[in-house]
SETI-904438 format. One record per residue (C-alpha): residue number from 0; residue in three letters; x, y, z. Coordinates in nm, 4 decimals, decimal comma, padded with zeros to 6 digits. Layout:
<nodes>
<node resi="NUM" resn="ALA" xx="X" yy="Y" zz="Z"/>
...
</nodes>
This chain:
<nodes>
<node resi="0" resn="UNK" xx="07,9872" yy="-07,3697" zz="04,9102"/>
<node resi="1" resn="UNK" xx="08,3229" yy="-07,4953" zz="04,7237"/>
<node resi="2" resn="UNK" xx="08,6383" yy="-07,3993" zz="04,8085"/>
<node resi="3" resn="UNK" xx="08,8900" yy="-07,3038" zz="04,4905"/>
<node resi="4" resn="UNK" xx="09,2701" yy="-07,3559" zz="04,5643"/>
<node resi="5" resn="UNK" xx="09,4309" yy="-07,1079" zz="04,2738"/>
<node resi="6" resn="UNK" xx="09,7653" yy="-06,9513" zz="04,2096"/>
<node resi="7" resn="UNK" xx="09,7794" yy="-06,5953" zz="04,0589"/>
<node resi="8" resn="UNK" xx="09,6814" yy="-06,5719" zz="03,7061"/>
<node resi="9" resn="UNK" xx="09,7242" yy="-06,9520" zz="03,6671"/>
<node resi="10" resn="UNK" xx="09,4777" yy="-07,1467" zz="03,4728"/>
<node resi="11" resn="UNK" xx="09,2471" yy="-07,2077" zz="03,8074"/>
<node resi="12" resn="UNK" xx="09,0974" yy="-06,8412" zz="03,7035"/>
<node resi="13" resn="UNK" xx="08,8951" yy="-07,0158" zz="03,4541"/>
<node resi="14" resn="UNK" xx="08,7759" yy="-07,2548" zz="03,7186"/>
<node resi="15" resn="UNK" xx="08,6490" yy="-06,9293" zz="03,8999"/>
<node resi="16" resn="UNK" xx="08,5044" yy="-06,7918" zz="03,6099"/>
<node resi="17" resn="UNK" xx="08,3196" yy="-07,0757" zz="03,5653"/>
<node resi="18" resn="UNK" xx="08,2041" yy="-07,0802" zz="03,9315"/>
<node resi="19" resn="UNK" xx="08,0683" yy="-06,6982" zz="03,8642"/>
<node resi="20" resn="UNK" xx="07,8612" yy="-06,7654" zz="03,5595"/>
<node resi="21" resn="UNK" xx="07,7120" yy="-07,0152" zz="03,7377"/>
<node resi="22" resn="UNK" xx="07,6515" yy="-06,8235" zz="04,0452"/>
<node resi="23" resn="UNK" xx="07,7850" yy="-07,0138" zz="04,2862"/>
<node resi="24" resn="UNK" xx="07,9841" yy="-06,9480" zz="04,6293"/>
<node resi="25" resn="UNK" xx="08,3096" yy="-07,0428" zz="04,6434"/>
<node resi="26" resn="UNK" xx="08,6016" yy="-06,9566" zz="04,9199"/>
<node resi="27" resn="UNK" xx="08,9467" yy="-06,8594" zz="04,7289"/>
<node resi="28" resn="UNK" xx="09,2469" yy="-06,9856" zz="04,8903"/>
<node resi="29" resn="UNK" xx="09,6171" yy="-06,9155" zz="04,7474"/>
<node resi="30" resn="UNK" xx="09,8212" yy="-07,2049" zz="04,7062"/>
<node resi="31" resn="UNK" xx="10,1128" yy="-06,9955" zz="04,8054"/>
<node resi="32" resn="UNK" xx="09,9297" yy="-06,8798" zz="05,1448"/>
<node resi="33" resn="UNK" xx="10,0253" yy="-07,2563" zz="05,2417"/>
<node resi="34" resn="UNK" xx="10,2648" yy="-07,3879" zz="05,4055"/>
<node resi="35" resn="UNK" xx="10,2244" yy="-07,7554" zz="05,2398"/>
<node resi="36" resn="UNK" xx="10,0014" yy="-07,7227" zz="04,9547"/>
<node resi="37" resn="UNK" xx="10,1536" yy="-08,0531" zz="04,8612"/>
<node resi="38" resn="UNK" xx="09,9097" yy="-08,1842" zz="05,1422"/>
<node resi="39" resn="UNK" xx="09,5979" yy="-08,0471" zz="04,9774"/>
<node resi="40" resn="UNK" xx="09,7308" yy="-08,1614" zz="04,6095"/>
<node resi="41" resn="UNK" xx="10,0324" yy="-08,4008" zz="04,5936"/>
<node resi="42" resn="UNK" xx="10,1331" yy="-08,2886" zz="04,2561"/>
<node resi="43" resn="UNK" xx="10,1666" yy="-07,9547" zz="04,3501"/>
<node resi="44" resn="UNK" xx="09,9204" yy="-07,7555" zz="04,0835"/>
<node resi="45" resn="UNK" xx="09,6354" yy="-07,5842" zz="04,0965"/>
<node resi="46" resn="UNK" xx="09,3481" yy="-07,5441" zz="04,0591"/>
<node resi="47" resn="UNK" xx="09,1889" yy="-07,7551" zz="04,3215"/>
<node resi="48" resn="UNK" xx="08,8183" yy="-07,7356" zz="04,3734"/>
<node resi="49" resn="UNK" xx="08,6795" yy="-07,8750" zz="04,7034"/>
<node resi="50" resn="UNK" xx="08,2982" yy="-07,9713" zz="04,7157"/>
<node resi="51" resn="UNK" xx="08,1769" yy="-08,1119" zz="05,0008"/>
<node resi="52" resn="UNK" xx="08,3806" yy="-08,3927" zz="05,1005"/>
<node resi="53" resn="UNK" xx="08,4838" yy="-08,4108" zz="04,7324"/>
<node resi="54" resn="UNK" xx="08,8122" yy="-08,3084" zz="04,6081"/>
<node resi="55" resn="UNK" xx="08,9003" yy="-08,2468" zz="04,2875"/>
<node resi="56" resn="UNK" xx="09,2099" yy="-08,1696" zz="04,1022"/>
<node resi="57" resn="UNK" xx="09,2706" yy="-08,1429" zz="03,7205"/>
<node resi="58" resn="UNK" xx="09,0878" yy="-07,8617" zz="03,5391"/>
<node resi="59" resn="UNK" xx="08,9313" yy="-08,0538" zz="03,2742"/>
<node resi="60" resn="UNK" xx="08,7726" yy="-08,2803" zz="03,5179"/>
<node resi="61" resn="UNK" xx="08,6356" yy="-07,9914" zz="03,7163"/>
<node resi="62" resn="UNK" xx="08,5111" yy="-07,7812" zz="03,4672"/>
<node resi="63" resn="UNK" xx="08,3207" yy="-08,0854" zz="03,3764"/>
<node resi="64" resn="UNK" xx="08,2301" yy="-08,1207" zz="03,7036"/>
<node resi="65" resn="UNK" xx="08,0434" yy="-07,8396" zz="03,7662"/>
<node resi="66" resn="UNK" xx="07,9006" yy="-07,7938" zz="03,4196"/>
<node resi="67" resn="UNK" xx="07,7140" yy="-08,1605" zz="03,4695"/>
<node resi="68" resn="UNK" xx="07,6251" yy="-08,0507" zz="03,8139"/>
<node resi="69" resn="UNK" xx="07,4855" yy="-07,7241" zz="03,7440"/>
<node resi="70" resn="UNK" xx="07,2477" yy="-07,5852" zz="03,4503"/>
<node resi="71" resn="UNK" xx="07,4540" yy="-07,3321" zz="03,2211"/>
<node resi="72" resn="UNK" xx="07,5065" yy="-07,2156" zz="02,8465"/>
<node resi="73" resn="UNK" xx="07,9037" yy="-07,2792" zz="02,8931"/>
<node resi="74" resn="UNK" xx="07,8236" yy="-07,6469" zz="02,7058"/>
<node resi="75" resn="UNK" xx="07,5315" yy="-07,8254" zz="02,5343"/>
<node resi="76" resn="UNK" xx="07,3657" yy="-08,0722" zz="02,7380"/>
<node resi="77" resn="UNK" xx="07,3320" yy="-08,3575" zz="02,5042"/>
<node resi="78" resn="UNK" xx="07,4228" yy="-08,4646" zz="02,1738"/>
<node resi="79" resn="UNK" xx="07,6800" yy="-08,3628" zz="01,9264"/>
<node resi="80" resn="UNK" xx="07,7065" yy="-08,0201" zz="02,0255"/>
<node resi="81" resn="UNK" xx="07,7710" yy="-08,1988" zz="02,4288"/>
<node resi="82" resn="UNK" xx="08,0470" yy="-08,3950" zz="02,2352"/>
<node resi="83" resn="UNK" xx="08,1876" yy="-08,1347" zz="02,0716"/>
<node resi="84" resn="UNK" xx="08,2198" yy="-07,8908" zz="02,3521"/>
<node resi="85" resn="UNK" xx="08,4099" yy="-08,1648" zz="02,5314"/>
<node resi="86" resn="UNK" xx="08,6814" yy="-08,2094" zz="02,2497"/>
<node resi="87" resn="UNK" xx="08,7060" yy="-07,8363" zz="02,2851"/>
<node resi="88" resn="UNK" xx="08,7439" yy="-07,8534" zz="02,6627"/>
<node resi="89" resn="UNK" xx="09,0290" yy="-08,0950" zz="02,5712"/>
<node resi="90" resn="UNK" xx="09,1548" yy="-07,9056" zz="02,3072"/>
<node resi="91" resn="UNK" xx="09,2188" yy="-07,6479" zz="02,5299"/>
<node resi="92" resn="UNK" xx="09,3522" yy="-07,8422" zz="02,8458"/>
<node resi="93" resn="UNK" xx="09,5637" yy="-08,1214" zz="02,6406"/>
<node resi="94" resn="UNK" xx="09,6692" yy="-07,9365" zz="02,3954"/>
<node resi="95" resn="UNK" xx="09,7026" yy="-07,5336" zz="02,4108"/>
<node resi="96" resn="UNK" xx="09,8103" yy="-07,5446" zz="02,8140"/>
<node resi="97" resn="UNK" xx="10,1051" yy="-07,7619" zz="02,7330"/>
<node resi="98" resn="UNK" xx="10,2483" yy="-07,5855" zz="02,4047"/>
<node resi="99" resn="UNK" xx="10,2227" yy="-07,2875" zz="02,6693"/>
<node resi="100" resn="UNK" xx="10,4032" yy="-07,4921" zz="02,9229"/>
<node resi="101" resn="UNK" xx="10,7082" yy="-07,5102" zz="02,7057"/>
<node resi="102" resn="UNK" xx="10,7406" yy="-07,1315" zz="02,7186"/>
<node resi="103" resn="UNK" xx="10,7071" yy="-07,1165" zz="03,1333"/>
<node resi="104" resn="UNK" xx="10,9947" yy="-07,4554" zz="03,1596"/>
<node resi="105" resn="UNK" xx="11,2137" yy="-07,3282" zz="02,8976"/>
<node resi="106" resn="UNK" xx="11,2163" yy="-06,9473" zz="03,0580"/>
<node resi="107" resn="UNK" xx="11,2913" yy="-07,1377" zz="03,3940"/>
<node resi="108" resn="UNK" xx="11,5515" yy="-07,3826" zz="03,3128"/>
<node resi="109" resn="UNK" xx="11,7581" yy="-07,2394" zz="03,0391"/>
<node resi="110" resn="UNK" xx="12,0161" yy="-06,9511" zz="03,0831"/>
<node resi="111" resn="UNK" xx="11,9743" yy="-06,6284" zz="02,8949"/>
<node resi="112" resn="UNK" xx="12,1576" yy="-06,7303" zz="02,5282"/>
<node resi="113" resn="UNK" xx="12,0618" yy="-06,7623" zz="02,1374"/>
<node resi="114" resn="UNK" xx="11,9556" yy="-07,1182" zz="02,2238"/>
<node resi="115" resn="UNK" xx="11,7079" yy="-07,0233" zz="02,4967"/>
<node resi="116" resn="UNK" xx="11,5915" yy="-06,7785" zz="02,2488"/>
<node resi="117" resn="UNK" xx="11,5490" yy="-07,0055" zz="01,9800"/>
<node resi="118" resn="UNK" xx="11,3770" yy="-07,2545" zz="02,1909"/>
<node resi="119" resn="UNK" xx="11,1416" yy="-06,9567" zz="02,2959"/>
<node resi="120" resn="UNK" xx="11,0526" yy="-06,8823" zz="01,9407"/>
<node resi="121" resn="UNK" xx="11,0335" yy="-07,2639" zz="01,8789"/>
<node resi="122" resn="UNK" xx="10,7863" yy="-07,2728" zz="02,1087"/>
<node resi="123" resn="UNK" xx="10,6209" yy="-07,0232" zz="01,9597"/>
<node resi="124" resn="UNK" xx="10,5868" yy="-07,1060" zz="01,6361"/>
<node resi="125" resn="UNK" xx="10,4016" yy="-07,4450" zz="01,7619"/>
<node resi="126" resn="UNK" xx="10,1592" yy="-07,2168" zz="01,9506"/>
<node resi="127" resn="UNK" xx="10,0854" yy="-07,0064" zz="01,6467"/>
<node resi="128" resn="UNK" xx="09,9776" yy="-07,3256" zz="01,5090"/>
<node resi="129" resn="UNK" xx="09,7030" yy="-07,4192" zz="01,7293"/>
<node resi="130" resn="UNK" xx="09,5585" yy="-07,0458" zz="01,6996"/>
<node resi="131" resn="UNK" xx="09,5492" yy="-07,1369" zz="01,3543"/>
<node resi="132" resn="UNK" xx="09,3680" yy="-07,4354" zz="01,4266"/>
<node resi="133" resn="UNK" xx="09,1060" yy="-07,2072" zz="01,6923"/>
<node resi="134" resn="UNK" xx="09,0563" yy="-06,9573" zz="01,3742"/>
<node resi="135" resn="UNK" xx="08,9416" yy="-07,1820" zz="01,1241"/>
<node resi="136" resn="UNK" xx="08,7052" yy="-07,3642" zz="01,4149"/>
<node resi="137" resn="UNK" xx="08,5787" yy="-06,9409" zz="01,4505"/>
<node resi="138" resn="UNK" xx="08,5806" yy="-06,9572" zz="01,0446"/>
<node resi="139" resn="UNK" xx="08,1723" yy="-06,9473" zz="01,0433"/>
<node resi="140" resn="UNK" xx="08,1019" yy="-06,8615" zz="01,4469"/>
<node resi="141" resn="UNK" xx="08,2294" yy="-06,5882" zz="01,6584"/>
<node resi="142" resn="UNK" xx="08,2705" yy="-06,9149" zz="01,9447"/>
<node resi="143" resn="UNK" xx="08,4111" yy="-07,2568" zz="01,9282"/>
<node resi="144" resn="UNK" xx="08,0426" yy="-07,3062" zz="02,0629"/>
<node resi="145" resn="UNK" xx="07,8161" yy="-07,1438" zz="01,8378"/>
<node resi="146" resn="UNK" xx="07,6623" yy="-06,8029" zz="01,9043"/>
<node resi="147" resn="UNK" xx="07,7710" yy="-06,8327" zz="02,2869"/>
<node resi="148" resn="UNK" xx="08,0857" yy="-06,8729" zz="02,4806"/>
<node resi="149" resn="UNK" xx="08,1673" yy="-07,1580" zz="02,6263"/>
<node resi="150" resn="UNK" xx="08,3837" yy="-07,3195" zz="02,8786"/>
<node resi="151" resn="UNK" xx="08,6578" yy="-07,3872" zz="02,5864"/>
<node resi="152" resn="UNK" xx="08,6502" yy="-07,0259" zz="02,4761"/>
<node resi="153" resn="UNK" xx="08,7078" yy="-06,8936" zz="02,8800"/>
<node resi="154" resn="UNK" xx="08,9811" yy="-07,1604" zz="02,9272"/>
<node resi="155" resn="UNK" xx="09,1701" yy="-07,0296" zz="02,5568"/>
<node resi="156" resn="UNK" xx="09,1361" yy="-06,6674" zz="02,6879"/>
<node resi="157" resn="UNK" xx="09,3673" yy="-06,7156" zz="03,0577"/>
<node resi="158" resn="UNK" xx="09,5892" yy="-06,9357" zz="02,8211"/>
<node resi="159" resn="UNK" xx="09,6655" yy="-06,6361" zz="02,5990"/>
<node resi="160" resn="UNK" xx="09,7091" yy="-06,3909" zz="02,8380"/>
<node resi="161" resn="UNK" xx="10,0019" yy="-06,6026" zz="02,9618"/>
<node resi="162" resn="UNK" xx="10,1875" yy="-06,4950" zz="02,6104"/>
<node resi="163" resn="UNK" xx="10,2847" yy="-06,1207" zz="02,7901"/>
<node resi="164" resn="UNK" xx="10,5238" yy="-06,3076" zz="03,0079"/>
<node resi="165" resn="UNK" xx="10,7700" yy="-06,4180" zz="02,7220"/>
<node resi="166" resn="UNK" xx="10,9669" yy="-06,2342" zz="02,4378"/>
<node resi="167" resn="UNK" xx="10,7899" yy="-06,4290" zz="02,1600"/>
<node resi="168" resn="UNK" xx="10,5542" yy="-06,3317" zz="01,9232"/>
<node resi="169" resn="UNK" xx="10,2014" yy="-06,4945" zz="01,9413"/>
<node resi="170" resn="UNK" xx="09,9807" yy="-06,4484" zz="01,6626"/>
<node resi="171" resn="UNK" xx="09,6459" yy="-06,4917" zz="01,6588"/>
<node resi="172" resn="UNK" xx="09,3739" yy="-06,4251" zz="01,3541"/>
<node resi="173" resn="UNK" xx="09,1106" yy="-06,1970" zz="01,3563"/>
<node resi="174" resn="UNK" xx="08,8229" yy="-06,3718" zz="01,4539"/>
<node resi="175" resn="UNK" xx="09,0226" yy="-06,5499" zz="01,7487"/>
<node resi="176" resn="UNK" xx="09,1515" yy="-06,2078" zz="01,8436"/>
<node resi="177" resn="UNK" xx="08,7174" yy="-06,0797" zz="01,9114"/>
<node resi="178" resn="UNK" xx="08,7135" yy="-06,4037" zz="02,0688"/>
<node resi="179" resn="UNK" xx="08,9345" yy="-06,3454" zz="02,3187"/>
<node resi="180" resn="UNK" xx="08,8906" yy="-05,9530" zz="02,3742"/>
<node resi="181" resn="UNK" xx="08,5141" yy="-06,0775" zz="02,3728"/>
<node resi="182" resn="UNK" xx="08,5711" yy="-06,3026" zz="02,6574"/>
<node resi="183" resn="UNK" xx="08,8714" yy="-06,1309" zz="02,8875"/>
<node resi="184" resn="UNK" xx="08,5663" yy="-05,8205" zz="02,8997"/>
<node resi="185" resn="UNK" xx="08,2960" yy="-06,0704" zz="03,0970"/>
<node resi="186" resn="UNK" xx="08,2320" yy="-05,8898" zz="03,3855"/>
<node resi="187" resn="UNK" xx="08,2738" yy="-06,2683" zz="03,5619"/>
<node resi="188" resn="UNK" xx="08,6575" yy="-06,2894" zz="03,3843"/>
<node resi="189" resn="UNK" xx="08,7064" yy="-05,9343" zz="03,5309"/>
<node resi="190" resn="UNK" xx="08,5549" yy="-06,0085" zz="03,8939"/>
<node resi="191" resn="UNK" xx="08,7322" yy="-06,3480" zz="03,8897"/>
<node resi="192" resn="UNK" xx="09,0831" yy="-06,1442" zz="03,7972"/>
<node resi="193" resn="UNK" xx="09,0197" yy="-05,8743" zz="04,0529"/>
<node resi="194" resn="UNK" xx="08,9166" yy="-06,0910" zz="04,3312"/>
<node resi="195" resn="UNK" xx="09,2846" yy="-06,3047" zz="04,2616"/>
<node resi="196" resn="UNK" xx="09,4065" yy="-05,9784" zz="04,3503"/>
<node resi="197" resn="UNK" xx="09,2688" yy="-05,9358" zz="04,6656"/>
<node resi="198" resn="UNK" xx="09,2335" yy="-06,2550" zz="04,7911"/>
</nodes>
């Protein structure tokens, strides 16, 4: 059974979706239920997925982990199509989770002013750019994999929902938007944001 380290609504709930659609056991344990999570992850972040005497930490490499260690339809198992549904992995990890992280360090460093709001929309607008990029990738498939979700599209889905928690406007196209809604109505995405909840 693994154990999942996760913090509320952070970007470990894909990890545990991922752990439901491939059925696996898992214990949940909130980082903020420790005293020193710094001893179970020196950096501080989540998520951090424990298998056996293996410990892992960065969500890329976990997701990766468990799809090579498990047989799924969240990415192809050879080829091109393998390829490509790591570069959308990435996509996702390196690229859309930090243009989000600019909206959770500027709302916790700056003061409440026109330049804090700027920066906010700033932010923003660089966002609204990579949805751009995720709609024309949807241009001719309703998922960055083909005709099934994959771990890319879960991983895009937690990373919008973070946009409620700033006074910006994120704008997504259609096709991204049935994506998303697609996605955040798996029962695994619901299961995996209830049991956050009551863990």
């Amino acid at each position: 059974m693994y154990t999942l380290y996760y913090m509320t609504g952070a970007c470990s709930l894909a990890t545990q979706v991922v752990l439901r659609e491939l059925g696996q056991e898992f214990k949940l344990i909130n980082k903020d239920s420790l005293e020193d999570f710094k001893s179970v992850n020196p950096v501080g972040v989540v998520p951090v997925l424990v298998d056996g005497e293996q410990k892992l930490t960065e969500g890329a490499a976990i997701l990766l982990h468990l799809l090579e260690k498990h047989s799924n339809t969240l990415l192809p198992a050879s080829g091109p199509a393998k390829q490509a549904g790591i570069e959308d992995i990435m996509f996702a990890n390196a690229t859309m989770h930090p243009a989000y992280g600019r909206l959770f360090f500027l709302s916790q460093t700056m003061a409440d002013c026109d330049v804090k709001n700027n920066a906010l929309n700033s932010a923003a607008t660089a966002i609204n750019q990579l949805w751009e990029v995720v709609e024309q990738q949807l241009a001719d498939k309703p998922f960055l994999g083909g005709d099934s979700y994959s771990a890319a599209d879960i991983l895009l889905t937690v990373y919008h929902s973070w946009g409620q928690y700033f006074p910006v406007d994120i704008i997504v196209g259609d096709k991204t938007a049935k994506m998303l809604e697609t996605v955040s109505n798996l029962e695994n995405f619901k299961l995996a944001q209830q049991a956050e909840q009551e863990a």
